[in-house]
N, C-alpha and C positions, 0 to 999 in steps of 0.2 A: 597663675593660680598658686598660693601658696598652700604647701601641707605640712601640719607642724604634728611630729611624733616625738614620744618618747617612752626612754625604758630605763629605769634603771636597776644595778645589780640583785634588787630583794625582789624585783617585778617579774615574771613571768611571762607574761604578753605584753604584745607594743600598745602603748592605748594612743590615740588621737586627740590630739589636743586644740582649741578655739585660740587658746590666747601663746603669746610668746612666752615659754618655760627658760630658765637656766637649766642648760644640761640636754635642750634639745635637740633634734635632729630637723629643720628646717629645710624642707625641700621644693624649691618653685620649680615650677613648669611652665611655659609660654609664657614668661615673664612679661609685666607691660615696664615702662619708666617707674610710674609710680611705686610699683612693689618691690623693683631696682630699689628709688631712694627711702622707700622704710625701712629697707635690709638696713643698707650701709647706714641708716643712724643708728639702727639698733646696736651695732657694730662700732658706731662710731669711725666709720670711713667714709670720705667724698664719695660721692655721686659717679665721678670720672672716673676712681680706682677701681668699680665693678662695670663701668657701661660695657669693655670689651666680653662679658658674659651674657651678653644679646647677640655675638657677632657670631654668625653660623661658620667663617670659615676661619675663625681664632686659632694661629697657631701654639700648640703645648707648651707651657713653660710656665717658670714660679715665681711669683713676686714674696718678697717677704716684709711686714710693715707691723710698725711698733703692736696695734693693738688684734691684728689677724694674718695669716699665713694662707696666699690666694694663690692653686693651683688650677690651671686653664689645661684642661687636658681634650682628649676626643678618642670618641670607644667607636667600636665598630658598628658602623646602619645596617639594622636588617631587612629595609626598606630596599629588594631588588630594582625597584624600578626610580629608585633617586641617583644623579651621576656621581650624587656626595657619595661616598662606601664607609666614609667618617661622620661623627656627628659630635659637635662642641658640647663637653660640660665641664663646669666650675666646682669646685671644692674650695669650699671656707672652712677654715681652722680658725675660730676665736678662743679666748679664754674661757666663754661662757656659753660657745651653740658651735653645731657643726651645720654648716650651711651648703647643699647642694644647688647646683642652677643651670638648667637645659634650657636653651633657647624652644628646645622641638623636645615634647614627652621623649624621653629618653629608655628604653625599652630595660635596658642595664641596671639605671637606677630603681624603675620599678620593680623589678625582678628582687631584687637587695631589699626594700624596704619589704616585700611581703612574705621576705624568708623569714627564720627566727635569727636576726638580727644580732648582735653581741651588744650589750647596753649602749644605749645614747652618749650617754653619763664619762663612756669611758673614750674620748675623743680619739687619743692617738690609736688605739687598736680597732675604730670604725674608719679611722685612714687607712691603716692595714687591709683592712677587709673591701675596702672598695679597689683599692691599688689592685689585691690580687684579683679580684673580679674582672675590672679591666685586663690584665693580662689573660687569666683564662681564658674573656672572650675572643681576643685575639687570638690567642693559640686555638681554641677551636677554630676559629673563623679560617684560618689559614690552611689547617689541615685539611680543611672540606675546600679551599680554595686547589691545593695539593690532590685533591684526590680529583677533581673536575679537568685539572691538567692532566694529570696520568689516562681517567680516564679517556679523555679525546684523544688524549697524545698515538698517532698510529704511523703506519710505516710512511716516510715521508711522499712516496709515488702516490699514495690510496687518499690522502688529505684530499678532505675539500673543503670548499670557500666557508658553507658553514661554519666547519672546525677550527678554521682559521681566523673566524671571527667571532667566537667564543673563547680562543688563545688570547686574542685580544683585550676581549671583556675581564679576563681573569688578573693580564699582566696589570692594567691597567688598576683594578682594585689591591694588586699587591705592592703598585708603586704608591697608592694614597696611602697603605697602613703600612709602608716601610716610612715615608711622608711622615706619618705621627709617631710611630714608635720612634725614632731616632730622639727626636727632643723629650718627649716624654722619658726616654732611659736618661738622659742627660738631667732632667727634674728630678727621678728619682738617685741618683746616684748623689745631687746637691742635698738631698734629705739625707743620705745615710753619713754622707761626709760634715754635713754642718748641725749643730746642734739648732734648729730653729724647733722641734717640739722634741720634746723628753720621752723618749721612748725606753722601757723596759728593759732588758737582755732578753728576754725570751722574743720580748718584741722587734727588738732586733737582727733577730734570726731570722724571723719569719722574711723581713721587711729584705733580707738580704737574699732569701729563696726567692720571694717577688722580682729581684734585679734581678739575681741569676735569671727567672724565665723569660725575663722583658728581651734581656741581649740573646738567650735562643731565640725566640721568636725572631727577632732582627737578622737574626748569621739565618733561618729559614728562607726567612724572604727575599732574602741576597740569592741565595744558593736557588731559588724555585726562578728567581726572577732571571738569571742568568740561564738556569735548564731552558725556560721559554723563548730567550732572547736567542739562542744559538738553533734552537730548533726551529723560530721563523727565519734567522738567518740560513738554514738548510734550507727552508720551502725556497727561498729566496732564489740562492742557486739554482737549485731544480729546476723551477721555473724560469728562468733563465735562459738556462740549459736550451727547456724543452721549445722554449721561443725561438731560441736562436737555429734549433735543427729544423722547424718549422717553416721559418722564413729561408734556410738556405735548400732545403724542398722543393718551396715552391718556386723560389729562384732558378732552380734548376731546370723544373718543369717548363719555367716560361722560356727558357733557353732552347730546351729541347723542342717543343711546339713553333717557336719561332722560324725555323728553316725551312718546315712544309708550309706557314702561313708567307714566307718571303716568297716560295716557288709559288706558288697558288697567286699569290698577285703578280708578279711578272708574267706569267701566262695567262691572264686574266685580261690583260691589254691587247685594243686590237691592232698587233703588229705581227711580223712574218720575225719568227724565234725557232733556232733547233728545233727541228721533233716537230715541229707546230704541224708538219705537212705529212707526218707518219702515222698510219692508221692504230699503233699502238700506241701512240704519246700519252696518252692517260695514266695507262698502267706503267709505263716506264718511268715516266715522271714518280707516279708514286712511290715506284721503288725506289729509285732514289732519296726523295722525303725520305723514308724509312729506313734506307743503307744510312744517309747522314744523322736520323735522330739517334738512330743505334750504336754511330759511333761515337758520338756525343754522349750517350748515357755508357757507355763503358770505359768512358775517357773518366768521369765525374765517380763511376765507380770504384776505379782503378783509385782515383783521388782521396776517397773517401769523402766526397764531398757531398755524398745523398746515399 
């Protein structure tokens, strides 16, 4: 679906536009091929130099070509229940349209087009403004991902499985959006360093507060991902731990029960054995059993082995 808006500085409100404008803001969604190859003529670029803006799991990065400047980037999904936590979109910089393109409605993009917008018209400061948008969402996204770790995060004896598998779920989508931010800072840092669009001084402030947050966010995600990595490595031990005292337990146990189940079957045979002919041989026998499992379990105690 293509949606073509525009505004420019004497306008007031975004109006929507039927046909392709100079100076617009063209945005598809669910793109098919064919609205693929309208773009790229309109643009005057092949068919192949956009296809990879169909591809859901596109890694971030910037081509730059004589007559458009193609950034493949990916913002955060707020679709909990997709294993993506990423979702591919493209930014087109031509001389004459600013072009967006979501394989999948893109919640980000729509968010952006129904604010009050900064003109169409004025290209390089609607890169700005989507740039930081992306990073915001990130930086939200992660803080609420930060605050889902603290809040589970508990003393490592009292975990349980549940919690353990919501550490999971968390690590996991902070390894996809450290996945995208790395190359994206690395896109954005080839913008500031190379002249491929003219930006302002003022606009180059901004654009430099944008990096700045991109690479906090990054040192976040490091710093949260490592908090949870050493904290399953604790449960790790733990459990461990608690296995290994467990099974030397019950080791024990069977050691100790072993001596009265050995007597109990040698007496158990019909043969002529000590005792066998002593009207008390029952209970002596027992006592026995019980003199040797006692000295067995004070042996293993003395050891510390249970």
């Amino acid at each position: 679906m293509i949606e073509i808006i525009y505004r420019s500085t004497k306008d007031k409100e975004i109006q929507e536009l039927d046909e392709f404008r100079v100076g617009s803001w063209i945005n598809i969604k669910n793109p098919t091929e064919e609205e693929i190859e309208q773009v790229s003529e309109l643009i005057s670029l092949k068919f192949y130099d956009l296809q990879d803006s169909l591809d859901l799991y596109e890694i971030p990065r910037m081509e730059a070509h004589k007559e458009a400047i193609l950034f493949f980037l990916r913002t955060p999904n707020l679709n909990k229940k997709s294993l993506l936590h990423t979702e591919a979109v493209t930014i087109i910089v031509s001389n004459e349209y600013f072009i967006t393109i979501s394989p999948k409605e893109s919640s980000l993009i729509e968010n952006a087009i129904v604010r009050d917008i900064i003109p169409t018209t004025q290209r390089a400061k609607l890169l700005i403004f989507l740039f930081r948008e992306i990073v915001d969402s990130y930086t939200n996204n992660i803080r609420q991902v930060t605050h889902n770790v603290l809040k589970h995060k508990r003393d490592v004896k009292d975990i349980t499985n549940k919690e353990i598998l919501l550490l999971t779920q968390n690590e996991d989508t902070l390894n996809q959006y450290l996945a995208a931010l790395i190359p994206i800072e690395n896109v954005f840092e080839r913008v500031m360093n190379k002249n491929y669009i003219n930006f302002y001084e003022e606009d180059k402030e901004f654009l430099f507060d944008v990096f700045t947050a991109i690479k906090q966010s990054v040192n976040i995600c490091k710093v949260n991902l490592k908090n949870i990595g050493n904290f399953r490595n604790s449960c790790q031990t733990i459990f461990s731990n608690r296995l290994n005292k467990t099974m030397q337990f019950m080791t024990a146990a069977t050691i100790i029960m072993t001596v009265p189940t050995i007597i109990a079957s040698i007496y158990g045979m019909n043969l002529f054995l000590p005792l066998s002919a002593h009207p008390n041989s029952f209970w002596i026998l027992i006592g026995i059993s019980i003199l040797i499992s006692l000295m067995i379990y004070i042996y293993f105690k003395f050891r510390r082995w249970i």
